[in-house]
C-alpha positions, 0 to 999 in steps of 0.5 A: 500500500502507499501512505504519506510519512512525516519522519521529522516534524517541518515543512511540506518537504517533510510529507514523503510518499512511501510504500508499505506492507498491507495492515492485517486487521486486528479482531475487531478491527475493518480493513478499508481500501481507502478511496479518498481522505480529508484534509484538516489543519489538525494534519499540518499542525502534525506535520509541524511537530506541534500537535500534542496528541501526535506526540501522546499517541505515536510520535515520529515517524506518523501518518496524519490523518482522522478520516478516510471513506472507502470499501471493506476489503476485510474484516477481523474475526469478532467482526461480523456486520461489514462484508467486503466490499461495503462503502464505509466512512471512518474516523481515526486517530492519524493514518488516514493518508494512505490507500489501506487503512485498519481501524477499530469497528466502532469508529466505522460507519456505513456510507450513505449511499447519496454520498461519493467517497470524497464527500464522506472524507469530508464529513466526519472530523469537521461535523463531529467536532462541531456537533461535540462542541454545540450539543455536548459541551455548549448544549446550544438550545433554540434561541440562543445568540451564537457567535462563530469564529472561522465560518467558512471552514469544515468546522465552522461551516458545520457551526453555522448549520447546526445552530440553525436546525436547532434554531439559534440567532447564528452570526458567523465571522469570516476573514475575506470578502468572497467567504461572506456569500458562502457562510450566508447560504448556509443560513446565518443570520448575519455575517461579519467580514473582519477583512473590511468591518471591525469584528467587535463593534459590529458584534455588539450591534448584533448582540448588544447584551452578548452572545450565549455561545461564542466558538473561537479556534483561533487563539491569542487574537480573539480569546480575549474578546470573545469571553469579554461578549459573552452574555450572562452564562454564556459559553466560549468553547475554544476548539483549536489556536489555528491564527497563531499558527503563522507559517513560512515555508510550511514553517511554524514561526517559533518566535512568533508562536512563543510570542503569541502564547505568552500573550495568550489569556489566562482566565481567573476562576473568580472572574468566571463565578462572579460574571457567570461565564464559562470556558469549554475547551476540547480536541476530538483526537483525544476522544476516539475511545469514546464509543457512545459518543462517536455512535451518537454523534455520527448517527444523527450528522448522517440523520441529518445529511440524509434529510437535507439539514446539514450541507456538505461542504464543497470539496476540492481534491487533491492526488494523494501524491500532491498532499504538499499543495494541499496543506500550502492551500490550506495554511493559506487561509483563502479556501472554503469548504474541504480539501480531500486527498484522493487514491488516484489508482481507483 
């Protein structure tokens, strides 16, 4: 089988192509025939050296990758439910980038069959982090003022739509003019463009009393304000610090990042009690052995896809052999939707 390796943490000349003997599958565990895999910044924070949960769970060399669809070619002997050639969807703790993969039953879910292979790469990391995030941490209830940072990627996008089936005031912020059009048409009730508006000033006059929920995965540039609008009990749930990720080369800007966590909140538990506010914070990759979590969460996004309430994303793909420009596309910062590695030999 081929999969992309990173030996040493670095720049994009780190994600070398390999060839290596097929995986056996384990007894509970579903041997797949990968046809397309997603992309996540989670994967080029990998590559970088910078994801702790890489270094907690396998260290270096890695195969970065959380989700992968495809087809059974077998099964482990405790598995009965999965015969070959049955279109799956899995999500996985690193090894996507690759065109064979082994993964535990339980994090393995039947494709529908209205989904291609690259739509259903592109669904399980970004949706099930949204999903976590908003109705098993923020518990966002019909009403409720939302705020979300970064609405035009995966998860943001997922945000966006999971807070208007549930009937929440959705604001979404974007950092380009030509990312507005998108967040719209998923249905948000307004949408701050912080290239040309400044993000705050218009927040207020969206929310003047604050919002009930703020989701913010960018770190030291906007923690600060975002717990400053909260409304009385409102959530900030932080899922990620992808602004102070600024790259050059594929690069971290190690100054930069020290710089940016030195400057980065820290919150006062007396301040949280006397204001009534809250801090969730979470990283999907730690929580792949959650097995009622992942069957919950997955059964009501593919609900939810099958009658229409949840979009799925555009997708842009890429050869797996051109994983390079994928992760230079997505540090740039202009893509919507998902970008998706293709196993080209199918």
């Amino acid at each position: 089988m081929k999969k992309v390796v990173i030996h040493t943490p670095g720049g994009y000349r780190q994600l070398t192509i390999e060839q290596h003997p097929d995986p056996v599958p384990a007894a509970h565990e579903v041997l797949i025939e990968v046809h397309a895999a997603g992309v996540n910044f989670a994967d080029c924070v990998t590559r970088m050296g910078l994801y702790a949960s890489a270094k907690h769970y396998s260290g270096y060399p890695i195969t970065p990758g959380f989700e992968v669809a495809g087809t059974v070619i077998k099964t482990g002997d405790a598995v009965a439910d999965l015969p070959a050639g049955t279109r799956v969807i899995a999500v996985t703790r690193f090894n996507g980038y690759t065109t064979r993969l082994a993964v535990a039953r339980h994090q393995v879910f039947r494709l529908p069959a209205s989904l291609s292979p690259e739509q259903g790469a592109a669904l399980p990391a970004a949706a099930l982090t949204a999903w976590f995030a908003l109705f098993e941490l923020a518990h966002a209830r019909a009403g409720d003022r939302l705020l979300v940072h970064s609405a035009a990627g995966g998860v943001g996008s997922m945000l966006v739509q999971m807070g208007k089936y549930s009937g929440c005031h959705v604001t979404g912020v974007v950092g380009a003019a030509h990312k507005t059009s998108h967040v719209a048409a998923l249905g948000a009730d307004a949408v701050i463009d912080k290239s040309s508006q400044d993000l705050w000033t218009e927040a207020e006059r969206i929310a003047a009393d604050g919002f009930d929920v703020i989701l913010d995965a960018n770190g030291v540039s906007t923690l600060r304000q975002s717990y400053a609008h909260l409304a009385p009990v409102g959530k900030l749930v932080v899922y990620g610090f992808h602004g102070m990720l600024k790259t050059r080369g594929g690069k971290p800007k190690r100054l930069r990042l020290l710089l940016d966590y030195l400057r980065t909140p820290r919150f006062s538990p007396f301040d949280l009690t006397t204001r009534n506010r809250s801090i969730l914070g979470f990283n999907l990759s730690y929580l792949f052995d959650r097995e009622s979590m992942l069957q919950r969460g997955m059964q009501d996004i593919l609900a939810r896809v099958e009658n229409g309430e949840l979009r799925l994303p555009s997708i842009t793909p890429y050869p797996l052999d051109n994983v390079a420009a994928a992760h230079r596309d997505l540090e740039s910062g202009q893509t919507t939707g998902k970008l998706v590695l293709v196993n080209d030999s199918k």
